[in-house]
C-alpha positions as CSV (number, residue, x, y, z in Angstrom):
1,X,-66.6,-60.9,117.4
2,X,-64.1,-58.0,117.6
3,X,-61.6,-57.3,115.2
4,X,-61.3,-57.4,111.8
5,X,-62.4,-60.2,110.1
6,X,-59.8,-61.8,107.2
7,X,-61.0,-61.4,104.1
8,X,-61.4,-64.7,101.6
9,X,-59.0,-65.0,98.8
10,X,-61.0,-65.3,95.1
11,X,-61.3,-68.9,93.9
12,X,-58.3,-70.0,91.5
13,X,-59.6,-69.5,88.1
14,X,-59.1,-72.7,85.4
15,X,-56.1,-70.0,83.4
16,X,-55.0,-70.1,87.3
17,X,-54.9,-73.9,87.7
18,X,-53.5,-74.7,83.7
19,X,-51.0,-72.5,84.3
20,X,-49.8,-73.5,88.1
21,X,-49.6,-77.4,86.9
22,X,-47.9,-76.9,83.4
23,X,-45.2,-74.3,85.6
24,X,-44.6,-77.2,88.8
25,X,-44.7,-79.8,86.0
26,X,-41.7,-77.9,84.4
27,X,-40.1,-77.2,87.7
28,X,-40.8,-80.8,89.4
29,X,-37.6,-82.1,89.7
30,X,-36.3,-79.1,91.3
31,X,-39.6,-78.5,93.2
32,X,-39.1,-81.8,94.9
33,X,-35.8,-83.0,95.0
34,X,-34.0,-84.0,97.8
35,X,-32.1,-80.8,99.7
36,X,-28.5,-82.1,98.4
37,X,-26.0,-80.9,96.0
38,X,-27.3,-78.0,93.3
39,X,-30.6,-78.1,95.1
40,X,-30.8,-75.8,97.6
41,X,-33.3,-74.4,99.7
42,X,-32.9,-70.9,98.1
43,X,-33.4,-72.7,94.4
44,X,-37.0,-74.5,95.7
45,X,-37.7,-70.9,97.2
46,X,-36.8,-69.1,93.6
47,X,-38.7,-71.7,91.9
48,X,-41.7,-72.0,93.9
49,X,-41.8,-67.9,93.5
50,X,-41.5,-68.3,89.5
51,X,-44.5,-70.7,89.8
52,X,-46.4,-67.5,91.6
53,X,-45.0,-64.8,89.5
54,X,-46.3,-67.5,86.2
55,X,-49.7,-67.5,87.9
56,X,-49.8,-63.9,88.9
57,X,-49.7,-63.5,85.0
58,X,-52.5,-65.2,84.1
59,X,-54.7,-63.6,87.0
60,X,-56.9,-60.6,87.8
61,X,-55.4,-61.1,91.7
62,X,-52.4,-61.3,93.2
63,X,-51.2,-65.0,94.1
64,X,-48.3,-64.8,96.7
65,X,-46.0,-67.6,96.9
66,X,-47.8,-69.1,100.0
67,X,-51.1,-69.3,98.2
68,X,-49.4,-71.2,95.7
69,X,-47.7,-73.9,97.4
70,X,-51.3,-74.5,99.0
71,X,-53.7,-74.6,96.3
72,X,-50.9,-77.5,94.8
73,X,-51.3,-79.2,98.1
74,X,-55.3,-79.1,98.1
75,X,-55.0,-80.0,93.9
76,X,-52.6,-83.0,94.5
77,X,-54.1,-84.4,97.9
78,X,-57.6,-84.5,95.5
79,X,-56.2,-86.0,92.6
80,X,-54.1,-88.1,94.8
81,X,-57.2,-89.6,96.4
82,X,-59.7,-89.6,93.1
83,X,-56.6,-91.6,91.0
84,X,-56.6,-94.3,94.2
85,X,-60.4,-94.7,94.2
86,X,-60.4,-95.2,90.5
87,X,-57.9,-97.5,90.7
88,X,-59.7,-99.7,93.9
89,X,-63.0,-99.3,91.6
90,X,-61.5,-100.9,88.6
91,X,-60.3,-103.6,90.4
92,X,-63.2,-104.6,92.2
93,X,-65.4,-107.6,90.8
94,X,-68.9,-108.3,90.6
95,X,-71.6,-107.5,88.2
96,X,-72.3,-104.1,86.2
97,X,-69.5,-101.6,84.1
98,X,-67.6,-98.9,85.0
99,X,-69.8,-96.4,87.1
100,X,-67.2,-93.5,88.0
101,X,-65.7,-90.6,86.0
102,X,-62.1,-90.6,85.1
103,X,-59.6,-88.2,85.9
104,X,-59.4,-84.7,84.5
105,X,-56.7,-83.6,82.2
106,X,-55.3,-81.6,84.9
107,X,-55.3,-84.3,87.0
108,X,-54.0,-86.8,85.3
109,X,-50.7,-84.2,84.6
110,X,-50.8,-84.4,88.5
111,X,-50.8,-87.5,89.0
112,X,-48.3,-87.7,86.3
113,X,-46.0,-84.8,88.2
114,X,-45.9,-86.9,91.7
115,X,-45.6,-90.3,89.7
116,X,-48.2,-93.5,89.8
117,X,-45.9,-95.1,92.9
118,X,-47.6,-92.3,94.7
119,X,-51.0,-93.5,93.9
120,X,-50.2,-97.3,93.2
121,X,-47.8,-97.8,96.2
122,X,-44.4,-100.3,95.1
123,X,-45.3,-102.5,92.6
124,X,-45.1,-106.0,94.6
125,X,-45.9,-104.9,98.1
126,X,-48.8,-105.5,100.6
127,X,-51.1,-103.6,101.4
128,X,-51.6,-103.4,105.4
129,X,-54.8,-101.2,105.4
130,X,-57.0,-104.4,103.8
131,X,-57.9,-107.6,105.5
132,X,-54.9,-110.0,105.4
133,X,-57.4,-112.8,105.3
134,X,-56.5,-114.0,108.4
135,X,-59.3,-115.3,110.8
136,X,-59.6,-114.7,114.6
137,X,-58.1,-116.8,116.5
138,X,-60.7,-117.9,119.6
């Protein structure tokens, strides 16, 4: 390979991750409100860099706004994911208890900060990715 390699960011430390959900949970509805009326572009860009500078304070690195934004993507995508299988698992019948591990404090304040329609989809709808029920017609 030629060239210089790019060198790895540390892991986000647990001060790192407190601090980045407790400073989006405070900032949400400017974080992800709809670009109309007081809510700019320019205000998500000063909050989102509030969120950084927060973090920044808490760390022994450096945490640009970019880094961020991601490691709240990757953080919500898992709890996003972990709250839905919990939810499918406590729903499903059959014999035996309870057999996986709840969500994490953090977690649950993040599933909390996008709201349970993003986990639970609209109370009263269908769900098109399970089997109808319908047989094949030959």
């Amino acid at each position: 390979m030629v060239g210089a390699s790019r060198k790895r960011s540390a892991n986000f430390s647990s001060d790192e991750v407190e601090v980045l959900t407790s400073e989006v949970a405070k900032r949400s509805r400017l974080l992800f409100a709809k670009l109309q009326g007081p809510c700019t572009s320019a205000a998500k860009e000063r909050g989102w860099t509030e969120v950084a500078e927060a973090v920044t304070a808490v760390s022994s690195f450096g945490r640009t706004k970019a880094e961020v934004k991601k490691k709240w993507c990757v953080m919500k995508s898992a709890a996003k994911s972990k709250a839905y299988d919990l939810k499918k698992e406590y729903g499903a019948t059959g014999g035996g208890g309870f057999s996986g591990s709840c969500l994490s404090s953090v977690e649950d304040r993040i599933v909390g900060v996008m709201g349970e329609v993003c986990v639970s989809g609209l109370p009263g709808g269908i769900d098109t990715s399970e089997d109808a029920g319908l047989s094949e017609i030959s």
